[in-house]
C-alpha positions in Angstrom: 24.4 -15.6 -0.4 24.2 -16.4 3.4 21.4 -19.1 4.0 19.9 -16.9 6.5 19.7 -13.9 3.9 17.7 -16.4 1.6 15.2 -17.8 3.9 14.7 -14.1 5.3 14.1 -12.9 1.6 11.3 -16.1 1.4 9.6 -15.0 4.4 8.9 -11.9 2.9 8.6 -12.8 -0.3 6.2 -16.1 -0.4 3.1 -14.8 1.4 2.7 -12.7 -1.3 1.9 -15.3 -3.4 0.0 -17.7 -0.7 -2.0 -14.6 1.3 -4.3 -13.3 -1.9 -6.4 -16.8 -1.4 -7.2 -16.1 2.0 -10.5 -15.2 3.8 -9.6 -11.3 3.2 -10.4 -11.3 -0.1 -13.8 -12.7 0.2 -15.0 -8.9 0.8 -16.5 -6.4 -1.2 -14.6 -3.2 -1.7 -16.5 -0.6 0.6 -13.9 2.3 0.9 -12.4 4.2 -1.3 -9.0 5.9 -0.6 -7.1 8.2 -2.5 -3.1 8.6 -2.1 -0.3 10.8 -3.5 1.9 8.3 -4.7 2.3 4.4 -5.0 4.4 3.7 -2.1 1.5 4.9 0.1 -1.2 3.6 -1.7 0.7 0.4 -1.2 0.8 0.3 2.5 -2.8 1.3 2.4 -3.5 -1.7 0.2 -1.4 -3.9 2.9 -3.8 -2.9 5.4 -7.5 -2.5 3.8 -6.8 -5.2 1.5 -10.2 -6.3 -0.6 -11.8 -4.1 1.7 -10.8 -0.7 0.2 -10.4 0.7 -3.3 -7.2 2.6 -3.7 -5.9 5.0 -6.1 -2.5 6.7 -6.8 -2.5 10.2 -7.9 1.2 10.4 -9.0 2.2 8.6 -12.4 5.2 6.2 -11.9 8.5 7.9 -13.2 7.1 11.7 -12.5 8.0 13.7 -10.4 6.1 14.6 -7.1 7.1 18.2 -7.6 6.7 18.9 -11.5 3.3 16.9 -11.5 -0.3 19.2 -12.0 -3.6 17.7 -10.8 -5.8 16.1 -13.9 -9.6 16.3 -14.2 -9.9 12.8 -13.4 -7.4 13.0 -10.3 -9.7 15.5 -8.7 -12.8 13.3 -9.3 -11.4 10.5 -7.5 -10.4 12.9 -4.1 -14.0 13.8 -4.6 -15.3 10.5 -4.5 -12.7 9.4 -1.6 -13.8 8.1 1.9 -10.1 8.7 3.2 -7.1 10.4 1.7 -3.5 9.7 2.8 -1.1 12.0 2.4 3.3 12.1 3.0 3.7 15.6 4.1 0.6 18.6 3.2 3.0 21.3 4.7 6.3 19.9 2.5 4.4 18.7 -0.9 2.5 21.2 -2.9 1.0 18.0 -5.1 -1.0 16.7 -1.8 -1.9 20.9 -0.8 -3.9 20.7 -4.7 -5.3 17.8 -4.0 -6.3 19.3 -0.2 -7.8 22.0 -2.2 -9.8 20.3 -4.5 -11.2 18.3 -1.9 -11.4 20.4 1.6 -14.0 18.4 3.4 -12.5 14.6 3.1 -10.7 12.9 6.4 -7.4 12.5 5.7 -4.0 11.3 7.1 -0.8 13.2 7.2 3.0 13.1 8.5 1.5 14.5 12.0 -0.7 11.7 12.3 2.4 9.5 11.8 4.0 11.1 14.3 2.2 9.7 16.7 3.0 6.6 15.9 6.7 7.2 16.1 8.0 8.0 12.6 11.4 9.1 12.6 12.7 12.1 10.8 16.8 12.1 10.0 18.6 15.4 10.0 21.3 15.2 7.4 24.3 17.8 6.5 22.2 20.8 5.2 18.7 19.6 6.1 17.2 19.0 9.9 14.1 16.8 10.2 14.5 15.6 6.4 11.0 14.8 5.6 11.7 13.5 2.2 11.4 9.8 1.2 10.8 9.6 4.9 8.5 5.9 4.5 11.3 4.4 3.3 12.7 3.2 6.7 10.7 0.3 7.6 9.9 1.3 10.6 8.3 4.6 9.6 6.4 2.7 7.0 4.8 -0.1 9.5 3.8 4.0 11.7 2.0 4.7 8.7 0.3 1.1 8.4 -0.5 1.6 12.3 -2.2 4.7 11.2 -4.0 3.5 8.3 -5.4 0.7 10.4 -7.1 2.8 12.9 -8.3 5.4 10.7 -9.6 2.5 8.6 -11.1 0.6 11.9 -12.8 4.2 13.2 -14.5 4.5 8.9 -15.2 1.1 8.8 -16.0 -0.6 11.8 -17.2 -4.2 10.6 -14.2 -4.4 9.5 -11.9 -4.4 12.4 -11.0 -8.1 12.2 -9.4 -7.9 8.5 -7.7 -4.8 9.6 -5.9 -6.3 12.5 -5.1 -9.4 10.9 -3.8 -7.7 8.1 -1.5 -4.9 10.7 -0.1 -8.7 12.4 0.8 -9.7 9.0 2.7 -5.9 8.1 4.2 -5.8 11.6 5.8 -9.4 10.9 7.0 -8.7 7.4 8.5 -5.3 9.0 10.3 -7.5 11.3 11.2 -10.3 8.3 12.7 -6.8 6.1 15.0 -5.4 8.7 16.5 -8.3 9.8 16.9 -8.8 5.6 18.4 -5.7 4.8 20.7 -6.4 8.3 22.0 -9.5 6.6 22.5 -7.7 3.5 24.3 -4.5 4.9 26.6 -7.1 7.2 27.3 -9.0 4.4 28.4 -6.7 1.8 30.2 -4.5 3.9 27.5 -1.8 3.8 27.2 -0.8 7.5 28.5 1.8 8.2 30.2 3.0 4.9 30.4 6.2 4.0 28.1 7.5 0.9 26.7 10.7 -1.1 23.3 11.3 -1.7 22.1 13.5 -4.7 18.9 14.6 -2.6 17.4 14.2 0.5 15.0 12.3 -0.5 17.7 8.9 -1.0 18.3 9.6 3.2 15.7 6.5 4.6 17.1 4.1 1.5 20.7 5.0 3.0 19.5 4.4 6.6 17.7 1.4 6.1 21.1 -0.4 5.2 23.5 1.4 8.6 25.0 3.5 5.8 26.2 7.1 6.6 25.8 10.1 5.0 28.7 12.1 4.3 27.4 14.2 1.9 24.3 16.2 -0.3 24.8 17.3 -3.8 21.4 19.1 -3.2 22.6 22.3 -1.2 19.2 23.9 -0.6 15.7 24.2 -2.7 16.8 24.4 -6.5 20.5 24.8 -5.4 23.1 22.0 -6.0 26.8 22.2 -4.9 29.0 24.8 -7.1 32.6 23.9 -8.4 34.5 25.0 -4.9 32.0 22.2 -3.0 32.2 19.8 -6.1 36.0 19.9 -6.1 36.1 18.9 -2.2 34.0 16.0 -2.8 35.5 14.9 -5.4 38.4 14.9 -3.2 36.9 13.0 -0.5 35.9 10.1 -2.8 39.6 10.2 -4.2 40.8 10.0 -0.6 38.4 6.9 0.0 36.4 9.1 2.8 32.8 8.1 0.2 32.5 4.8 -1.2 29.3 5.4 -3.6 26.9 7.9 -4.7 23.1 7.2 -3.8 20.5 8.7 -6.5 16.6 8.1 -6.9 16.4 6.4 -10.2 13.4 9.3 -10.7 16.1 11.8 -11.0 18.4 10.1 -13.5 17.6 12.4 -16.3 17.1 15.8 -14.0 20.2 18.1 -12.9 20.6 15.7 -9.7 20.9 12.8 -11.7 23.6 14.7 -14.3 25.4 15.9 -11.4 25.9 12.5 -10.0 27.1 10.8 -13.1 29.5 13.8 -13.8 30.9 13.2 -10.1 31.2 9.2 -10.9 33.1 9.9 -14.1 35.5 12.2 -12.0 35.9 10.0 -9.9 35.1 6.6 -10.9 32.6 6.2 -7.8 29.4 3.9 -8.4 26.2 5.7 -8.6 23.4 3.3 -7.4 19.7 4.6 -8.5 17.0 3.5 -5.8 13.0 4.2 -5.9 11.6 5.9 -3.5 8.2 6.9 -4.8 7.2 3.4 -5.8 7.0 1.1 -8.5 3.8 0.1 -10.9 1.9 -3.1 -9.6 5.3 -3.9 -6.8 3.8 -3.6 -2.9 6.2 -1.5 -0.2 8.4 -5.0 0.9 8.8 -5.9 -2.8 10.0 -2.0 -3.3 12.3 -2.3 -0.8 13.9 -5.7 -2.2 13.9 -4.0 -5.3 16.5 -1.8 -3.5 18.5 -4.5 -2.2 18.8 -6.3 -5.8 20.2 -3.3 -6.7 22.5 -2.6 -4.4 23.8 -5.4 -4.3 23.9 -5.8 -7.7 26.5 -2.8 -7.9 28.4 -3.9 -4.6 29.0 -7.1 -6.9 30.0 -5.3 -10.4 32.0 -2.9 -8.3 34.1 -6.2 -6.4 34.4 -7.9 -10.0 36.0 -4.5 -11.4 38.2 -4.6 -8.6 38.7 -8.0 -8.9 39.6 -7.7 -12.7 41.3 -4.6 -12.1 43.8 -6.4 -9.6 43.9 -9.4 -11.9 45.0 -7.0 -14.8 47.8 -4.9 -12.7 49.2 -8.8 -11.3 49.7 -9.7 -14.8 51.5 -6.1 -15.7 53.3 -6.7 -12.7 54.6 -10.3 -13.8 55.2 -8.9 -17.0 57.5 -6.0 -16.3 59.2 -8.5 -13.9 59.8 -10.4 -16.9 61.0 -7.8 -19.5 63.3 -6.3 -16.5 65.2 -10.0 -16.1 65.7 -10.3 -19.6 66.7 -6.3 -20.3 69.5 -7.4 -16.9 70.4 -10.5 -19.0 70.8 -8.5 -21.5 72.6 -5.8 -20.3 75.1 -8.2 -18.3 75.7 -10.2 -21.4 76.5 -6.6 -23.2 78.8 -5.6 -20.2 80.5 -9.4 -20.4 81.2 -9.0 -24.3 82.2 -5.0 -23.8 84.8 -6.4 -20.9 86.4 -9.4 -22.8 87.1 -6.9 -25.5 88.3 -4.4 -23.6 90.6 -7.2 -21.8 92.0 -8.4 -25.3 92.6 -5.5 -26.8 94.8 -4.4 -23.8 96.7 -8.1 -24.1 97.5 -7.6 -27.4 98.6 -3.4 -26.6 100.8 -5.1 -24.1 101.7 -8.2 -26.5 102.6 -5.4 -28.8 104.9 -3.0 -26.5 106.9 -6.5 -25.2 107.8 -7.3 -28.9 108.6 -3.8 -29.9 111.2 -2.9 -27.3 
């Protein structure tokens, strides 16, 4: 790996260990906050830091759409000084939890927008709003919001706040560069890919890939054979390098889909989180991402590599069997001639003697 990819990788990496000892933590939790899922709670936690209590509605491994509200999940929106949402309007999980708690403050995708999120429109979806925080720079929006919502609840403590929005806004500018180094490295920039669903778009875009094409056609409808059959034909044609699915989806329809389309077609499917990962905080999410692409870049060049190794050696070894088959043969021809030439010197031997 590049030296610049590894010192990158420690900038981001090492102040988690070193940061936990500093003066931040000498505070007493005063806030409580309440989030949909991990990923956000973990860019709360980035910016409240000792100062705020956070909690995660939405189990790791479940889905945002399939998941009901427990006893216990209401309580804590109940109790909550400040909920953060992704999108009210787009995810019926956060509406519920809206619902069950109507009078709390809370944060949305419109306050984002004022901090410059970005939405992508992709084939078959305009203004994708799904898996939107994984860009980086939507993410450090959302941290921007965070932090003044936090500043305007709790006043006294502005200074952690800021300090701890420097220290996002840096490791922001540590990850892109990162995933830069990576996507230059291994080709990534600007290769074509699939997505299953929209929500793999900002994971796609945060290493210059393009999207060429959704298996997810519309809500609850996923391409039928006549669509299949011209992707697959695409990949074949070498128009889509890989297939991009969130790893929560590997045992729903988009994830059966994907792996039916890879065995077609022999394309990599790479599985990517999006909605977080238990006790990992949004940079180490997004390295996740990039150990695993990576990873399959690598097993997909040592295939390739093994693959060309193995048709070398056929090669050599047809080459081989066709000298010896031409030895062969010409020794065949050489004995067929010489015995052809003898028997017509003795025919003529013959006539001379018989006249």
């Amino acid at each position: 790996m590049k030296l610049s990819v590894i010192l990158t990788a420690m900038l981001i990496v090492i102040p988690q260990l070193i940061y936990p000892f500093n003066f931040v933590q000498a505070f007493d939790n005063d806030l409580n906050v309440v989030t949909s899922m991990s990923v956000i709670g973990e860019i709360v936690k980035g910016i409240g830091g000792s100062r705020v209590n956070v909690y995660s509605i939405l189990p790791e491994g479940v889905d945002p759409h399939n998941y009901a509200l427990t006893v216990e999940d209401i309580q804590k929106a109940l109790k909550a000084d400040l909920l953060v949402f992704a999108s009210v309007k787009n995810f019926s999980l956060e509406e519920n939890i809206l619902e069950n708690a109507p009078d709390k403050p809370y944060l949305d995708l419109v306050d984002y927008a004022r901090y410059n999120v970005t939405l992508l429109d992709i084939p078959g979806f305009r203004r994708n709003f799904h898996g939107y925080w994984m860009k980086p720079e939507n993410a450090l929006a959302i941290a921007k919001a965070v932090h003044d919502k936090l500043v305007e609840l709790d006043p006294d403590g502005k200074d952690v706040y800021d300090y701890n929005l420097q220290r996002f806004e840096e490791k922001t500018a540590n990850l892109i560069d990162f995933l830069e180094d990576i996507s230059e490295q291994y080709g990534l920039k600007g290769l074509s890919v699939a997505i299953a669903v929209p929500g793999a778009a900002y994971v796609v875009d945060a290493f210059k890939m393009k999207i060429a094409s959704v298996l997810l056609k519309g809500p609850g409808r996923f391409m039928n054979a006549t669509e299949l059959a011209e992707l697959e034909a695409a990949i074949k044609a070498g128009e889509i390098s890989m297939l991009i699915c969130p790893e929560i989806l590997r045992d729903a329809k988009a994830g059966e889909i994907s792996e039916q389309v890879s065995r077609d077609t022999g394309i990599p499917v790479v599985y990517v989180r999006v909605f977080g990962v238990k006790d990992m905080n949004y940079f180490e999410l997004m390295m996740y991402n990039a150990g695993v692409m990576k990873g399959t870049i690598d097993s997909v060049n040592e295939y390739r590599g093994s693959l060309t190794s193995n048709i070398l050696l056929w090669l050599y070894f047809v080459v081989i069997v066709s000298v010896v088959i031409a030895i062969i043969e010409a020794f065949v021809i050489y004995r067929a001639r010489r015995k052809v030439e003898m028997e017509i010197k003795g025919f003529s031997f013959t006539l001379y003697f018989a006249r």
